[in-house]
N, C-alpha and C positions, 0 to 999 in steps of 0.2 A: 504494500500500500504506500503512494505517495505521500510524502509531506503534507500537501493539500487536502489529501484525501482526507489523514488521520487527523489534520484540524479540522475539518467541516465536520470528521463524523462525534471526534469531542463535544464541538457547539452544542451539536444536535442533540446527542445524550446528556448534555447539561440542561436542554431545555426541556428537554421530554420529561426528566427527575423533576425538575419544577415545576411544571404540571400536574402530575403524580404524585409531590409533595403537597398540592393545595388542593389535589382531590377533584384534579380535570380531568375528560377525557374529550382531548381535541379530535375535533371532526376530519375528513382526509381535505378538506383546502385547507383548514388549519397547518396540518401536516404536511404538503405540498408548501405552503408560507412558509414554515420551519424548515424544511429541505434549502429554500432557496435566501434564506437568512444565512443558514450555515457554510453556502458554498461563498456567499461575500465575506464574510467573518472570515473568513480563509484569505481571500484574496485580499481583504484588510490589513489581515496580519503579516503574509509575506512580502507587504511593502512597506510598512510600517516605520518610519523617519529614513523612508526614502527620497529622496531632496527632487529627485526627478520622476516621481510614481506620477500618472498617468490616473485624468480624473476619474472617480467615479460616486455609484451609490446606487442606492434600493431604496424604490417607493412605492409603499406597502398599502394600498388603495382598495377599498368596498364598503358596503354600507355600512348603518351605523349597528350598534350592538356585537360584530361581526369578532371581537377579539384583537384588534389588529394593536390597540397601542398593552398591553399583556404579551400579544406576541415578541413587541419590539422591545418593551421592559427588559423580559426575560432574555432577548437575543444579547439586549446590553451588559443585562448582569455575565453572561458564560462569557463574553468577549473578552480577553486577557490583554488589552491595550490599555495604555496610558501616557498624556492624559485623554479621555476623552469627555464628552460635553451632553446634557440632554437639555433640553428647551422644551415650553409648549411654546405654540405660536404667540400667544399672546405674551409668556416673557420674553422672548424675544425683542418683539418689539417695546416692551417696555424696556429693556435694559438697552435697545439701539437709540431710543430718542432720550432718556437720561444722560447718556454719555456727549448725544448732541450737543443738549442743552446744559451742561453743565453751569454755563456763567449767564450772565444777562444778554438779553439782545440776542439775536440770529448765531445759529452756529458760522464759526469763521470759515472761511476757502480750506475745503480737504478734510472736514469733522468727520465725512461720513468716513472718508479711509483710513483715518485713526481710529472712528470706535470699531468698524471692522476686524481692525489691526488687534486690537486687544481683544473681542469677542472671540477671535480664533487663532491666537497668539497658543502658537505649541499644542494644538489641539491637534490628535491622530484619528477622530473621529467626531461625527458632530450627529446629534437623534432632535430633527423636530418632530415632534408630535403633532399630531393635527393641522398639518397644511393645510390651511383656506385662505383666498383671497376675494374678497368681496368689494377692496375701497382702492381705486388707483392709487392712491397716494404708498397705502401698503404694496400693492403689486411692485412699485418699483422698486422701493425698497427689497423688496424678496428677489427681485432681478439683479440686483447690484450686487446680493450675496451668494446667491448660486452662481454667479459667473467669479465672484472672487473664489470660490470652491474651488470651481475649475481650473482657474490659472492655480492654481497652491497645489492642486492634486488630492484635497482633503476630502476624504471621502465624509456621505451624506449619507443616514437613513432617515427615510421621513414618512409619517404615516398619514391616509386622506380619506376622505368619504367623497374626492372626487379625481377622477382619472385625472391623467397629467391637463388634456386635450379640454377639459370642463371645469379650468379654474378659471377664476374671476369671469365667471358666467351671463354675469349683466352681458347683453349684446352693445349696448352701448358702449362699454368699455374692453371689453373681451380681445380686442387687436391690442394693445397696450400688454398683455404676457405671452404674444404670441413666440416670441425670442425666447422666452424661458420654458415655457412646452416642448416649444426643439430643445433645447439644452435639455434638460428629462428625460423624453425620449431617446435622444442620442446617448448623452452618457450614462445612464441611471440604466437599471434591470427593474423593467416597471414590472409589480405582481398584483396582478388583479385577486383580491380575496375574495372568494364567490363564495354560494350558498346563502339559506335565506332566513338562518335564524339567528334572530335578536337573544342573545345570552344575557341581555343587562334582563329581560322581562321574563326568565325563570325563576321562579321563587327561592330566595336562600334560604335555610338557619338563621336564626338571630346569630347563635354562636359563631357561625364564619361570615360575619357579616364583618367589616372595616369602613375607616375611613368616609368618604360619602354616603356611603351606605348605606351606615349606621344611623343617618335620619331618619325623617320621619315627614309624612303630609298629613297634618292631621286638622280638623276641625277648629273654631276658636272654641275658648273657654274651657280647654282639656288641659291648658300649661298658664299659670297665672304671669298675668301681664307685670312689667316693673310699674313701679311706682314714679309717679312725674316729678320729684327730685332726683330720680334717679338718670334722667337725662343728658346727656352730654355732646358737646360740640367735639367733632374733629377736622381736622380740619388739613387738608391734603392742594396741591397744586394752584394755590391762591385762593380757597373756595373753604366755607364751613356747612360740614355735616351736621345733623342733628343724629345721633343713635338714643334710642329710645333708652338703652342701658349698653356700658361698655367696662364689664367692670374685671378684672383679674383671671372669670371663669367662661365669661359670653360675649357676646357682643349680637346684639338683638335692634333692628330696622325694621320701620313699614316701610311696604314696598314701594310705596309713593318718594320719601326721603329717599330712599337707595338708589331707585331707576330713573326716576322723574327728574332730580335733580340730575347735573350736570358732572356726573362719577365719570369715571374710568376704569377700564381692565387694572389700569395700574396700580389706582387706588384699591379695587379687589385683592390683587397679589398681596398689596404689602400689610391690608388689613388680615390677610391670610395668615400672613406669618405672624400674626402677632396672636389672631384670637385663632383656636383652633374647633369652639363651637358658636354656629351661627343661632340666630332666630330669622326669619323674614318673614314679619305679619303682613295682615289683609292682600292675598295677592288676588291680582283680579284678569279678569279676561283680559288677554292681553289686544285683542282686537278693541277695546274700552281706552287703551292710550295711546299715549304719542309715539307714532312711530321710534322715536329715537329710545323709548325708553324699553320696547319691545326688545330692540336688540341690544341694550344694555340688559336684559335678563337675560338672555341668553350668553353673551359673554362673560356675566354671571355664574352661571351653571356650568359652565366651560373651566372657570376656574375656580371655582368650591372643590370640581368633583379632580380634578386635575393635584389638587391640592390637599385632597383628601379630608375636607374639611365638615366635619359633621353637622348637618345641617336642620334645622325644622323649617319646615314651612307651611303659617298658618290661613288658613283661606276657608268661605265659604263653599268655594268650587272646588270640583278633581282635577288633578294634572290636565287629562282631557278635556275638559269645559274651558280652562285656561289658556288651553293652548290652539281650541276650536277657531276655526279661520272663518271669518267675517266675508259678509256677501263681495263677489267679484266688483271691484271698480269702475266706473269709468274706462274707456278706453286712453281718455287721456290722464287719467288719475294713475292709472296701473303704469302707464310709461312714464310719467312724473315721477313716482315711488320708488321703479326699480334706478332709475336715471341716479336718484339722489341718497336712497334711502336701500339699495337693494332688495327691497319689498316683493311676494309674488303679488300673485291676483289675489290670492286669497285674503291680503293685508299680513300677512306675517312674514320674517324675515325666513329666507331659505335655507335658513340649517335648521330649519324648526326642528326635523327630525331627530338631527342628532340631541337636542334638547329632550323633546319627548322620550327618549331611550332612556337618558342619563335621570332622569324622574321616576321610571321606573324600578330602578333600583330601591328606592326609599318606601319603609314600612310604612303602612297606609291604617291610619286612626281614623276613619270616619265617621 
């Protein structure tokens, strides 16, 4: 057996034991994924601070529920390189526009290829999570960094709920990553992860239940609300929050203060790290608000469940009712929407789905 061989077939029996250890049994795309994880891990490692290695990467794309960032976890943890880097999408971009803006005023001439410079500074491998691009401004961004990949030779695993071919999807925008689909295409080993079941909406154990999970959707007046001295401002990127309580143990928002106002992914993250159990009262149909704050819930639930942050969430409605898509628009309303707002017809933003999975996971109090 070759070199190659006997790393791919390591990876592979490091991932299958981890599986096994937490009491999976992966389906054959699953297994087909894992096969072709392992033959890159292979070719990662035999180039491995090689100054002239030859770009590459693996993006690991199918619906939602389908296991794909579990798979890639798992592929991370048996990979025997160092250093290397995991990101969700959304830190990403919070740690690239930090590093911009570090001082007052407009980043200087050349910011972006210095926070580049340090984002992937000695890095032998680099895992985003959840590639989506919905907002030009992000697509180019994501373009200037896969092609810095390229040139360095730093190989890339990246996981999607859409083909290389179907990102940044708006038509109106959709030519704006055409350059970076070829880049994917050509250099990347794209794997389509098929089959058609949703694993986040199997029911667990409480007992192996972690993390996001470990919430809950329940009704009001089943968890006592804090008390109104218990209120507190935080106060994040020139802007102050109200949290209804934010104290040592919790950190509890109505969904109005959290979405409505003027948040960020960013401010999500970093309140992340700080509280590790959320509250989020009254949430409501989300076809009932402003678009903007629709998909501030969902980049919400992007990074709770990302973060593992245990979460409750208290509502008169079910996840389903919440997330129930509002009559078809306008013809000129639905092209306004997606133009500005990436909106379907439906009125809700187009990763609803992966939202809907990632609620599913949560114990239901009704």
């Amino acid at each position: 057996m070759t070199s190659a061989r006997r790393t791919a077939s390591s990876i592979r029996e490091s991932m299958l034991t981890t599986a096994t250890d937490s009491g999976l049994t992966l389906d054959v795309e699953q297994l087909a994924a894992v096969d072709a994880l392992a033959q890159f891990g292979a070719t990662v490692l035999r180039h491995a601070g090689d100054s002239e290695r030859q770009p590459s990467g693996l993006y690991l794309w199918g619906t939602v529920g389908r296991g794909k960032t579990w798979l890639a976890d798992a592929f991370f943890a048996a990979i025997a390189v160092e250093p290397k880097r995991r990101l969700h999408f959304h830190s990403f971009y919070r740690q690239l526009q930090r590093d911009l803006y570090r001082g007052d005023g407009p980043p200087p001439p050349g910011a972006i290829d210095t926070a580049i410079d340090e984002l992937l500074d000695g890095v032998e491998l680099l895992f985003f999570d959840e590639f989506h691009l919905h907002d030009a401004g992000d697509a180019t961004l994501a373009l200037r960094m896969l092609k810095e990949l390229a040139d360095r030779g730093v190989p890339l695993l990246a996981t999607s709920n859409y083909a290389p071919a179907a990102l940044l999807p708006d038509p109106m925008y959709h030519h704006l990553f055409a350059r970076g689909t070829a880049l994917i295409e050509d250099v990347f080993t794209v794997v389509p992860l098929g089959g058609d079941t949703d694993y986040r909406r199997m029911e667990q154990p409480d007992e192996v239940r972690s993390g996001f999970a470990r919430g809950s959707w329940q009704v009001p007046g089943l968890k006592p609300r804090p008390e109104p001295e218990e209120s507190t401002q935080l106060h994040s990127g020139g802007h102050t929050f109200i949290a209804s309580r934010a104290d040592r143990d919790e950190l509890w928002f109505t969904f109005s203060e959290l979405c409505e106002s003027p948040t960020t992914a960013g401010d999500y993250l970093a309140w992340a790290e700080q509280w590790r159990r959320w509250v989020v009262e009254a949430v409501p149909r989300l076809t009932d608000c402003t678009p903007q704050a629709r998909q501030r819930f969902l980049n919400l639930i992007d990074v709770l469940n990302d973060r593992g942050v245990e979460t409750t969430f208290i509502s008169h409605l079910s996840p389903e009712q919440v997330l129930e898509g509002g009559r078809a628009p306008t013809a000129r309303g639905a092209a306004a929407d997606r133009e500005e707002l990436g909106l379907g017809l439906d009125g809700l933003p187009i990763d609803v789905a992966r939202t809907a999975s990632r609620l599913a996971l949560l114990r239901r109090i009704l």
